[in-house]
N, C-alpha and C positions, 0 to 999 in steps of 0.2 A: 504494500500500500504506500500512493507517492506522501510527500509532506503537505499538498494541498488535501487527499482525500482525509487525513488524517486530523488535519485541521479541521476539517469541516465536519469529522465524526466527534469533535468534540463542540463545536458548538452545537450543531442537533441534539446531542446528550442534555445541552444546560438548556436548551427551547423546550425539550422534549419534558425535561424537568420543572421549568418554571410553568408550564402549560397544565402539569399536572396539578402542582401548587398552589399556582398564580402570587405567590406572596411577595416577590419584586413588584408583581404588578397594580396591588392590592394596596400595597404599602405605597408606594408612587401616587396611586389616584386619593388614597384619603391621605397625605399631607397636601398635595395641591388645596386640593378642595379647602383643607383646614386654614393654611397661608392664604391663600385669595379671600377668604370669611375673614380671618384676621383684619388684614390690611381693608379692608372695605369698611369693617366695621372702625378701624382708627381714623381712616379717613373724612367720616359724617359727611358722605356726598361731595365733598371737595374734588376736584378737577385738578390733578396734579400735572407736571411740566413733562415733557418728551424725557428731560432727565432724571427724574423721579421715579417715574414708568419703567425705562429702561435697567436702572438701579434695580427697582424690584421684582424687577423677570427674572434677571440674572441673578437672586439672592435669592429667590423661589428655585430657581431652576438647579442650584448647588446644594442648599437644603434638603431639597426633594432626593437631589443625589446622592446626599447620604446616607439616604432612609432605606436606599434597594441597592446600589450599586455596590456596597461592599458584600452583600451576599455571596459570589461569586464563588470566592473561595473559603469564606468562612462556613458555607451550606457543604464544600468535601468536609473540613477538619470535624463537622458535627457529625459528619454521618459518617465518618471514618472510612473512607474513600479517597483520600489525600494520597494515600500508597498504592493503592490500585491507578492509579493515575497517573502516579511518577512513576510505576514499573510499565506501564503496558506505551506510556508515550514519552517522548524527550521534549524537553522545556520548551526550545521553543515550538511545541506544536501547541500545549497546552496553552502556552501565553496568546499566543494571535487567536486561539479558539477561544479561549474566554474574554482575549480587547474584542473580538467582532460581535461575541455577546452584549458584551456591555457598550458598544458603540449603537446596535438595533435599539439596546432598552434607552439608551440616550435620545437619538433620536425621537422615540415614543414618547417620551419625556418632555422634550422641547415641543412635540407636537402638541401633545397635551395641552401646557402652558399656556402656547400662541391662542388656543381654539379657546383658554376659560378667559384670558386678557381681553381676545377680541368680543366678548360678552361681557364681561362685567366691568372692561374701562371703557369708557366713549372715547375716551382721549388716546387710546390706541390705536392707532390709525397709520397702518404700513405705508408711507409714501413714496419708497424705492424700493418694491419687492427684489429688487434683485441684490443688494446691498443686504438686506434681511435673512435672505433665506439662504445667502453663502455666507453669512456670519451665524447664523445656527448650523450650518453643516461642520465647519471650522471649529465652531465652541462644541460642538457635541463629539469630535473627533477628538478635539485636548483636552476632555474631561473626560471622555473615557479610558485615553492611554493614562491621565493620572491618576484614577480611580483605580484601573487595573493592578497597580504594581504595588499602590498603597493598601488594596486590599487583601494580596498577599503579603504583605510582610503584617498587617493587620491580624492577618487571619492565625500569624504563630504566636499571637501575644494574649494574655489575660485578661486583659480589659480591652476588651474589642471596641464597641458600643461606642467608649469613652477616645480612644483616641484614634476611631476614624476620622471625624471630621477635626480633632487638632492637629493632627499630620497632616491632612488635606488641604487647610485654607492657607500656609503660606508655599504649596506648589504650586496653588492654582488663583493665585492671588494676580499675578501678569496676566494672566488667562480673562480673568474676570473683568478688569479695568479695561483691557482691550477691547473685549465683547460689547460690554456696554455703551462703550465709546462711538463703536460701528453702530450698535443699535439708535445710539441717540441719530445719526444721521441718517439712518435708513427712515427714522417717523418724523425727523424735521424736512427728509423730500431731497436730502443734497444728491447729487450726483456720483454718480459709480466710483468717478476716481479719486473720490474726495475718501475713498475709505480703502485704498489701493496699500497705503500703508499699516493701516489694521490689520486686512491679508495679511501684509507680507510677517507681521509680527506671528497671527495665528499660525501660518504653514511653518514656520522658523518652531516655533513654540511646538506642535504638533512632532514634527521632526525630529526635533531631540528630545524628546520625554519618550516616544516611540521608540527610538535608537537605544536612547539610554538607560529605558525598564527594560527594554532586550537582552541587552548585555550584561544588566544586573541579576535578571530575573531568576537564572541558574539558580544563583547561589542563596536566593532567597526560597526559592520553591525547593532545593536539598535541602536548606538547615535542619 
């Protein structure tokens, strides 16, 4: 079996698994729902700025990511499956099988998000879909290679719960400010090139956390 079919027998494994569960998914939609309820209720009707809005997508959208995306490999180490995985596959088959796991639930994720914002803000109002929808592909790509690699090393530790999201927010703190940066431009209407350097920051950013939970991953998925 090549290294592609082998990847992709382990992501069908974690589909096949969550489908059965749903609990990545579960967990996903009732915090949304819970943060959007939040923030409406602290708002009292208030009409917030393109900067505001954009702020609290991407603080929803990281949040939320906390609550399912370290699943991944903390759901082997619980079910004692962690060694059946490192004997029957090599690292990096497991690694890209579970980042394009959790690149799909990403994705889902920011769909999510877009579809409850575009309801319950007025003021959401995408004016450069194309600025919008390559900076959620962009952020949902560098949130899930830094999700992947912190929730294996997550996954060998005791207090799991507790320092997934403290490991997480300062890798993906460049991550965040970037995103939001393109998002504010995508709902004030600017122009495509006007967010050419955001890209360039996200593919930069995606590219070496990709590269570089690769070449780590080894030695975190043996310890």
């Amino acid at each position: 079996m090549n290294v592609l079919a082998r990847t992709s027998a382990v992501l069908v494994k974690d589909l096949l698994s969550e489908i059965r569960t749903r609990y990545a998914l579960n967990a996903l939609l009732m915090f949304i729902i819970t943060a959007v309820a939040i923030i409406l209720f602290a708002l009292r009707g208030d009409t917030p700025g393109t900067v505001v809005l954009a702020g609290m997508f991407w603080v929803v959208v990281f949040f939320t990511g906390m609550s399912g995306l370290s699943r991944i490999f903390v759901s082997e180490e619980e079910r004692g499956t962690a060694l059946t995985l490192q004997l029957l596959a090599p690292p990096g088959v497991v690694y890209f099988g579970k980042l394009a796991f959790n690149v799909l639930l990403t994705l889902v994720l920011v769909a999510g998000v877009t579809a409850v914002y575009l309801v319950a803000f007025p003021g959401f109002i995408i004016q450069t879909p194309s600025i919008f929808f390559v900076t959620l592909l962009l952020g949902s790509l560098g949130l899930a290679s830094a999700a992947t690699i912190i929730a294996a090393i997550v996954a060998k530790a005791g207090s799991r719960g507790t320092l997934y999201p403290v490991l997480s927010f300062p890798v993906v703190v460049v991550l965040l400010m970037t995103v939001m940066n393109a998002t504010v431009k995508s709902l004030d209407g600017e122009e495509f090139s006007a967010a050419i350097v955001d890209f360039v920051v996200l593919i930069s950013y995606v590219m070496v956390m990709t590269a570089g939970s690769f070449l780590l991953f080894e030695f975190v998925w043996k310890d």
